[in-house]
N, C-alpha and C positions, 0 to 999 in steps of 0.2 A: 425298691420295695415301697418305698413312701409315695411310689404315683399311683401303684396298687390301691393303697388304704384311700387315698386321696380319691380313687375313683369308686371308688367301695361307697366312703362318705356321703360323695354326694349321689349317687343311687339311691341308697337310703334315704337321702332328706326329701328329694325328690318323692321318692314311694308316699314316704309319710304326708310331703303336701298334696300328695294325689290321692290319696285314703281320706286324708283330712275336709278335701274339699269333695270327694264323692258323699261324706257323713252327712257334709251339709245340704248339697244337693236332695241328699233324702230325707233330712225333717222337714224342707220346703215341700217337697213333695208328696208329706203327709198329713199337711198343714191346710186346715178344711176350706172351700172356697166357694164364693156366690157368685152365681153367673152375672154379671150385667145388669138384664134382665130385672133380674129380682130383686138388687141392690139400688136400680133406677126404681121401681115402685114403690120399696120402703125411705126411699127420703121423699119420694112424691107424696104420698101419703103423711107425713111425718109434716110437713109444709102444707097440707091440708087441715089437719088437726091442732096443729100450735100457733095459738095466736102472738100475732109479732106485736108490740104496741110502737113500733117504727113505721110502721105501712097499714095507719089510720086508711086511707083509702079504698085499702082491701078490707077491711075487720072491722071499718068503723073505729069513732072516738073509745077509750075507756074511760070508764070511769076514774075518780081521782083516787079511790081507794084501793084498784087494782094496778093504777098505770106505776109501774117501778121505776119512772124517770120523771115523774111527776116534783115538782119542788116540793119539800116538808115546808109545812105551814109549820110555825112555832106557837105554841100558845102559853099562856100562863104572864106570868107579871113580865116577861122583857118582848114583849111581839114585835120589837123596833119600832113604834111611832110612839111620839109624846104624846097624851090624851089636851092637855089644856092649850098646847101652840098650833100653833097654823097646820093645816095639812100637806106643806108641801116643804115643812121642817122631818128629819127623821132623828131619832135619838142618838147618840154618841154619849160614848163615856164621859166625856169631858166638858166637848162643847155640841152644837147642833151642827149637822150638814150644811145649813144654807152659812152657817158662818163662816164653812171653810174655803 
């Protein structure tokens, strides 16, 4: 009797991952899709209209106040140079660059 249930058992589990895996089959299946086609002209497009500021060549230089990779200038009292030493001294907390 227990090869019976035994083969019962796995019938069932079987059933269940064959339901299981037809379920999914059919959300994929309902799951909306762009042909090729049209998914190639919206990045074409999308690569036409967004300007890269990596590929100056194409778009031209930006400006420093659009280019997002551009270095921050500092201003205010600590800009990094000494105003009264040499110019080829930069400040340090302690000591000067050319000392180190």
């Amino acid at each position: 009797m227990s090869m019976v249930t035994t083969k019962s058992t796995m019938t069932e589990l079987k059933l269940r991952r064959l339901m299981e895996h037809n379920h999914r089959l059919r959300e994929e299946l309902t799951r909306p899709r762009v042909t090729i086609s049209v998914a190639s002209m919206n990045l074409i497009n999308y690569c036409r209209a967004t300007k890269d500021p990596l590929i100056p060549s194409v778009w031209g230089p930006l400006p420093k106040s659009e280019d997002p990779y551009a270095p921050v200038e500092q201003a205010g009292c600590c800009s990094g140079k000494l105003e009264s030493s040499s110019s080829s001294s930069f400040y340090h907390p302690w000591k000067l660059i050319s000392e180190l």
